[in-house]
N, C-alpha and C positions, 0 to 999 in steps of 0.2 A: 504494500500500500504506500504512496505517496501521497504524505501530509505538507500541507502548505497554509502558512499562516498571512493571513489578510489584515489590511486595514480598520478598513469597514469607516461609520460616519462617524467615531469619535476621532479621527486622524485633525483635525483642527482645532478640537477643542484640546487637544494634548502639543498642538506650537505652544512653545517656541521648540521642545525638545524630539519631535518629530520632523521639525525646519532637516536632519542629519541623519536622522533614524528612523527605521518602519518600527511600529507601534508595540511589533514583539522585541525590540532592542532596547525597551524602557526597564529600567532595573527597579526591583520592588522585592524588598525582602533580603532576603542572600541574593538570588539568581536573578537572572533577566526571566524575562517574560515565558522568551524563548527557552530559555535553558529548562526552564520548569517542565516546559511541554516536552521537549527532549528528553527527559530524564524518566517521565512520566509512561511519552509512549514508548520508550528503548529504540528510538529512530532520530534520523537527521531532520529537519524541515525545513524547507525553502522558503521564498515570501514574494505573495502579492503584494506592491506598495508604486506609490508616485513613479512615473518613466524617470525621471531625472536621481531617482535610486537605485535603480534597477543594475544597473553594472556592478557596482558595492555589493547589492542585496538583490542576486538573480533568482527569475522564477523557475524550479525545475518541473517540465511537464512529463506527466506516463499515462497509459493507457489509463489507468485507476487512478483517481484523486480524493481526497478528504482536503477539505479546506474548513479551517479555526477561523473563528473571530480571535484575532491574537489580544483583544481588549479585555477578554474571561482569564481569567487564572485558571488552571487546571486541577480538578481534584480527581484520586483516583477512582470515584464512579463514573462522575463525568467520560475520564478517560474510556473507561470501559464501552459504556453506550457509544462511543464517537468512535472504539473500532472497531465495531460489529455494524457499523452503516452500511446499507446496501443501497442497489444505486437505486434512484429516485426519493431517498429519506433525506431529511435534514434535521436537527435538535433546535429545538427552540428554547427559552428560556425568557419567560415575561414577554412572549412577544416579538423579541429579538435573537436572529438566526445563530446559530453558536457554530456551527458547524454544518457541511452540507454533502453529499457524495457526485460527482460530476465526472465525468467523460472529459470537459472540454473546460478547464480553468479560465482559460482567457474570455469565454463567455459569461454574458449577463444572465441573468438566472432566475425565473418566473416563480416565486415559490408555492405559488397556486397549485401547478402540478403537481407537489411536493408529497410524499407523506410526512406529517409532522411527528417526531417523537417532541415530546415535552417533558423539559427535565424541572425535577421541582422540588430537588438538593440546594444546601447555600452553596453559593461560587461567589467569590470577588471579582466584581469587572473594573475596570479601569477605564474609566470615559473624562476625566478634568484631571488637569494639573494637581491641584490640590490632593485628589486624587493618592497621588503617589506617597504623600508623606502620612494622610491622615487614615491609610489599612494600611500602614509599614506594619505596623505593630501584629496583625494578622497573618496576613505575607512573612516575615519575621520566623513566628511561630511555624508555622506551617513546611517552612524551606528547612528550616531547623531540624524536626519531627522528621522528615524523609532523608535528609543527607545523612544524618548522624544515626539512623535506624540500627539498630542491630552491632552499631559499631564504637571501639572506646577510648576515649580522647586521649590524644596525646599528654604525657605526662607536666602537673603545672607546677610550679616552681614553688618550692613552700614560703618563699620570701613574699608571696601574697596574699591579703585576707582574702577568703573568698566564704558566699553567703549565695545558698543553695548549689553547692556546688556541680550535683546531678544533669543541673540546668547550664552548663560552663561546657563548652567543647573547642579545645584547639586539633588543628587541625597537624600535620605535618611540617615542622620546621619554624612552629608558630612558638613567640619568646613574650614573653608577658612579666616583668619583676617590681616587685616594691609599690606595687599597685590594687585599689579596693575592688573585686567584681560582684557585682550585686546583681545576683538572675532573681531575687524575689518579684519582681514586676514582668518578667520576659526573661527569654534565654540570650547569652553572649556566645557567641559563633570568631573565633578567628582562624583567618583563611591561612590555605598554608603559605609557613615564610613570612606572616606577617608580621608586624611589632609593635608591640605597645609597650613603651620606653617607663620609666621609673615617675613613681609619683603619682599616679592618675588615678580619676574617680569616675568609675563606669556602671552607671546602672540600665540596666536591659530594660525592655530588647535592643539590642545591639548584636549589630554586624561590620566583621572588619574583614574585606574581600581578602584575595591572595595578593600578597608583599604592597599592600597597606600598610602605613604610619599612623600611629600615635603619640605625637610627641609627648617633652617631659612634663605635667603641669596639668595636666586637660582637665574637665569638668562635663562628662557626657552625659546627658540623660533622654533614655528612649524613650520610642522606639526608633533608632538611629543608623542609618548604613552608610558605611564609606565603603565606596568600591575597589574594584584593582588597581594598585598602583595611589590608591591614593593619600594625602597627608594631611594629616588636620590635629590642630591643637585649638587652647581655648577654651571660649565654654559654647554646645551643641546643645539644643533640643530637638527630637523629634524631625529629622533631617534625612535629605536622600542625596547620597552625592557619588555621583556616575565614577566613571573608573579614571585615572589620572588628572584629576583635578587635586587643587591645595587649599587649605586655609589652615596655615602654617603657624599662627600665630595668633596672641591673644585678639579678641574682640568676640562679639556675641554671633550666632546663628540659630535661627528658630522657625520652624515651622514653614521649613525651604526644603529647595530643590535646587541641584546645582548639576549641570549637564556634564560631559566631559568638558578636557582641557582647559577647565575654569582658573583661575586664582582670584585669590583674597588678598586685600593686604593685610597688613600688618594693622589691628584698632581699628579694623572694618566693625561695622553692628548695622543689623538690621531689625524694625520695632516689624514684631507680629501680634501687637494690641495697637489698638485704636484709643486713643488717651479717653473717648467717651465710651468706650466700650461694645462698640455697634459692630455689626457681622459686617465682615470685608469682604469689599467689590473688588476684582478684579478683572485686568486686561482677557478678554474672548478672543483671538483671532479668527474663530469661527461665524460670532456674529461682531466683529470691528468694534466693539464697544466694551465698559465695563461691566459685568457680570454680578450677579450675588453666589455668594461661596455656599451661602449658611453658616459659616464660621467664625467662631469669634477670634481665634491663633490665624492669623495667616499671612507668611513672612514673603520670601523672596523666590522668586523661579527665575531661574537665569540660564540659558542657550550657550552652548558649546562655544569655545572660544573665548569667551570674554572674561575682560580680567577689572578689577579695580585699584587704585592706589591706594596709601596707605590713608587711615583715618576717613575711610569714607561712608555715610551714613545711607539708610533707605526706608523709604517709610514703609509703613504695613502696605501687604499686598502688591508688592511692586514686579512687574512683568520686566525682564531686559533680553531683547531677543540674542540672537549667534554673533561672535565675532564684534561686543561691543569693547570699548574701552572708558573706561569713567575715572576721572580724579580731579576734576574739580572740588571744593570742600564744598558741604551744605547739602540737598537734599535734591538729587535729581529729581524728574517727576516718575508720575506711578507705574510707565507703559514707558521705555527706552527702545528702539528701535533697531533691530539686527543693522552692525557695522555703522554704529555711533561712535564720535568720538569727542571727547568734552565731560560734562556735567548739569551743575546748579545753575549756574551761569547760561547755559548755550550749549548746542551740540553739533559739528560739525561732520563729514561724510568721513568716516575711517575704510579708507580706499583700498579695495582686495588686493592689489602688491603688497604695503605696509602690513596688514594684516597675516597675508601667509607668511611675508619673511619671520613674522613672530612665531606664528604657529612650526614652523622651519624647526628652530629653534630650539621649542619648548619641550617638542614633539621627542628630537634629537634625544635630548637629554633622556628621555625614560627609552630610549633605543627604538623608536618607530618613526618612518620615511614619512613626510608628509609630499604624498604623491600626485601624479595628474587628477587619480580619480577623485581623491580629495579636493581637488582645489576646482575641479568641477562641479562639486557637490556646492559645494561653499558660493563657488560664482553663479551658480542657480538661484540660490537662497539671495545672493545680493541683488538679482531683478527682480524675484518674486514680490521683495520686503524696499523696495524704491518706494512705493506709496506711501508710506510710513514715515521718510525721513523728507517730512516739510519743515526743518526748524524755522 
């Protein structure tokens, strides 16, 4: 069987971090989206998504296909029903196709013909931004539960307090010293090879991908994930931060979302309260406007590439698309615009030469090319997002 993982109509409501990724590349928990399904079905999966993807993230077709809403998380009933599909079924859930059996992918798909199974198990979907950080906590659990099944953690250094320790699992080469871990609220997951350096105060759920940092000092509190490769010190809440991204140093994060190849600087803070206390709107790129969240926490979502200077501030709810640059002092506005470059003050066009030579760069250092196909991805997203930059 060949499984292939689609879009579907929350691809807009999930920009800025879909602006570089199909919707199964969104990391939620330990694992990506993808990886979950992978792991779940014991198969590879390919993806439907945007043509200006497609090269990155190609579609594989076969005679026989299942195709996912990559926007459901997988559980293993779920899984079960979705591989016993035969052709003319499709699963629905609330209404919404979850999966479907086709001859011909690249076709649109009448689901009238359909037979519907209806599934009516809980499942996490992923349809908004917010989204990703306010079911970490779930997602968390869950990745945890199946990676760690049956298997027993690497040995922990006795030089740490630890409190629940049953709920504690390192992984292979993973180093953790002189630090509190507290799985009473969620479990703590360190990927293999990762480190969390001396000093730190970590309460779960939390997740630290493979050869992830934790500097010296930190203050984390979940449900929290840093992905691969990545570095974060300071004080963290309830936070999702894709793989090779930094916030290396003290200043706050909360109730955010951080793409790849991001940095922080140094006494960066972002507010995810409203000084009156009111549910925070934010940037839609689906419907061009701001939003209601329902949420009373809700901090910062920021697009691949983009970095900030040191001491730079954000208000609650603030959207900054791919490839921006910000260090002006004082308070940008709510909705920053993929390959801005400026602040509080003003924002001028951060022009895709200057930008890849950084990404060139950054990329370098953790040992990956930033290549044509990249910088095609990238110079897609800078026409797509021209409308946007009317400073």
């Amino acid at each position: 069987m060949n499984y292939i993982l689609f879009d579907g109509e929350v691809r807009n409501s999930l920009l800025p971090f879909t602006f570089t990724r199909p919707v199964a590349d969104i990391r939620i928990g330990i694992l990506t989206i993808r990886e979950k399904w992978e792991t779940l079905l014991g198969k590879s999966t390919s993806t439907k998504t945007e043509e200006y993807l497609s090269k990155k993230y190609p579609l594989v077709h076969s005679d026989v296909n299942i195709l996912i809403n990559a926007a459901f998380i997988p559980t293993k009933e779920l899984v079960s029903i979705i591989r016993n599909l035969q052709k003319g079924e499709a699963v629905f859930k609330d209404n919404l196709v979850v999966a479907y059996h086709a001859e011909d992918a690249t076709q649109k798909v009448n689901f009238s013909d359909f037979k519907k199974i209806h599934f009516d198990g809980e499942v996490l979907r992923v349809c908004n931004t917010w989204d990703i950080f306010s079911k970490n906590d779930i997602a968390i659990q869950q990745d945890f539960d199946m990676i760690t099944h049956g298997r027993k953690s690497a040995p922990i250094s006795s030089t740490n307090h630890l409190i629940n320790p049953e709920q504690i699992f390192l992984e292979e080469g993973a180093k953790v010293e002189y630090s509190i871990l507290n799985a009473t609220k969620g479990p703590i997951y360190l990927g293999k090879d990762s480190e969390v350096m001396e000093g730190n105060l970590i309460r779960g759920a939390f997740a630290l991908c493979e050869k992830a940092v934790v500097k010296m000092g930190a203050k984390i509190y979940g449900p929290t994930t840093v992905g691969p490769y990545g570095k974060v010190c300071g004080e963290i809440n309830n936070s999702v931060i894709f793989g090779y991204s930094s916030k290396g140093h003290d200043g706050y994060l909360g109730n955010s979302v951080l793409g790849e190849w991001c940095n922080i600087g140094a006494d960066s803070n972002n507010s995810n309260l409203k000084n009156n206390y009111a549910k925070v709107r934010l940037w839609n790129y689906g419907t061009e406007r701001f939003e209601h969240t329902g949420l009373q926490f809700c901090g910062l979502m920021m697009g691949d590439h983009s970095k900030t200077a040191i001491n730079t501030m954000f208000n609650t709810g603030t959207v900054i698309g791919v490839n921006a640059n910000i260090y002006v002092p004082g308070f940008p506005r709510n909705f920053v615009p993929s390959f801005s470059w400026g602040g509080a003050s003003g924002f001028t066009t951060y022009l895709p030469k200057k930008a890849f030579e950084a990404a060139e760069v950054m990329m370098a250092r953790r040992g990956v090319v930033f290549d044509e196909q990249e910088a095609a991805i990238l110079n897609h997203v800078f026409e797509l997002t021209k409308k946007y930059r009317n400073y």
